[in-house]
N, C-alpha and C positions, 0 to 999 in steps of 0.2 A: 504494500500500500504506500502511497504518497498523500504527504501533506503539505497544503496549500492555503495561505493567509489572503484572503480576498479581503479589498476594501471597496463597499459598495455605495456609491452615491448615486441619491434616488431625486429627478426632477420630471413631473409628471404637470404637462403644460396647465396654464390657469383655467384654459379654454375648453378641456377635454369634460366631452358631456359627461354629469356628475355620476349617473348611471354605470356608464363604461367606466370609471375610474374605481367604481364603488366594487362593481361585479372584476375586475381585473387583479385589485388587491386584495378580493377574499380568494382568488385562484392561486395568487402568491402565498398567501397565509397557508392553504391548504396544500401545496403543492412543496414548501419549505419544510412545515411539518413534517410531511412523510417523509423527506430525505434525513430529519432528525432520526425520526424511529429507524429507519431504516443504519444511522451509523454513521452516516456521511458527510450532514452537515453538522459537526459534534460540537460548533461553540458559534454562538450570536451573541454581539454585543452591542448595541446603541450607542452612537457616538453622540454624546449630549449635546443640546441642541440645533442638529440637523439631522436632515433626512436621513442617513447616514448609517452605516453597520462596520463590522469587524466581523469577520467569519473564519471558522476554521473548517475546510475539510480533508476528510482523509478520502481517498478516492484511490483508484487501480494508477490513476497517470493523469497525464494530463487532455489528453484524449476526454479521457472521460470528465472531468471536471469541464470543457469547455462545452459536450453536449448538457451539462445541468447547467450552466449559468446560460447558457443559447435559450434552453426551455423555460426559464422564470420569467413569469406574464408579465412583469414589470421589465424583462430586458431593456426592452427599446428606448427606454427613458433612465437607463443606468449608465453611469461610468464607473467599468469595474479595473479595480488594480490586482492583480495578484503575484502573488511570489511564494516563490517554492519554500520548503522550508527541508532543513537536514537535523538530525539529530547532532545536540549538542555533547562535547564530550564530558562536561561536568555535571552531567544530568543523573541524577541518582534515581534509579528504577525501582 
């Protein structure tokens, strides 16, 4: 498995019907979820006062980390950063 620190910023126009905005964020809500249960997305964090997150996932590669963050209903209105991450050697297991 590999791990992966995304930082996600989330801008979602003023203008987009409230409807669509309302129905798209509970598909993100739902669709984040299941990647929790599932192992993969194993840490959220809110970055206070914006839109914003800190993510950790463990995922096969990168490969596959780019088909989950492709499929989150809010992609289109993200700027995602990520970077790999490697185990540290002073890390006590």
């Amino acid at each position: 498995m590999a791990l992966f620190h995304v930082r996600m910023d989330v801008n979602i126009p003023k203008d987009l019907d409230p409807q669509v905005r309302d129905e798209t964020i509970a598909r993100e809500k739902a669709y984040s979820q299941e990647l929790q249960r599932e192992g993969k997305w194993v840490e959220i964090w809110r970055i206070a006062g914006e839109y914003s997150n800190y993510s950790i996932f463990d995922v096969a590669d990168a490969d596959e980390l780019h088909d989950i963050l492709w499929n989150l209903p809010l992609f289109g209105y993200m700027k995602c950063t990520v970077t790999a991450l490697a185990r540290h050697g002073s890390k006590v297991d």
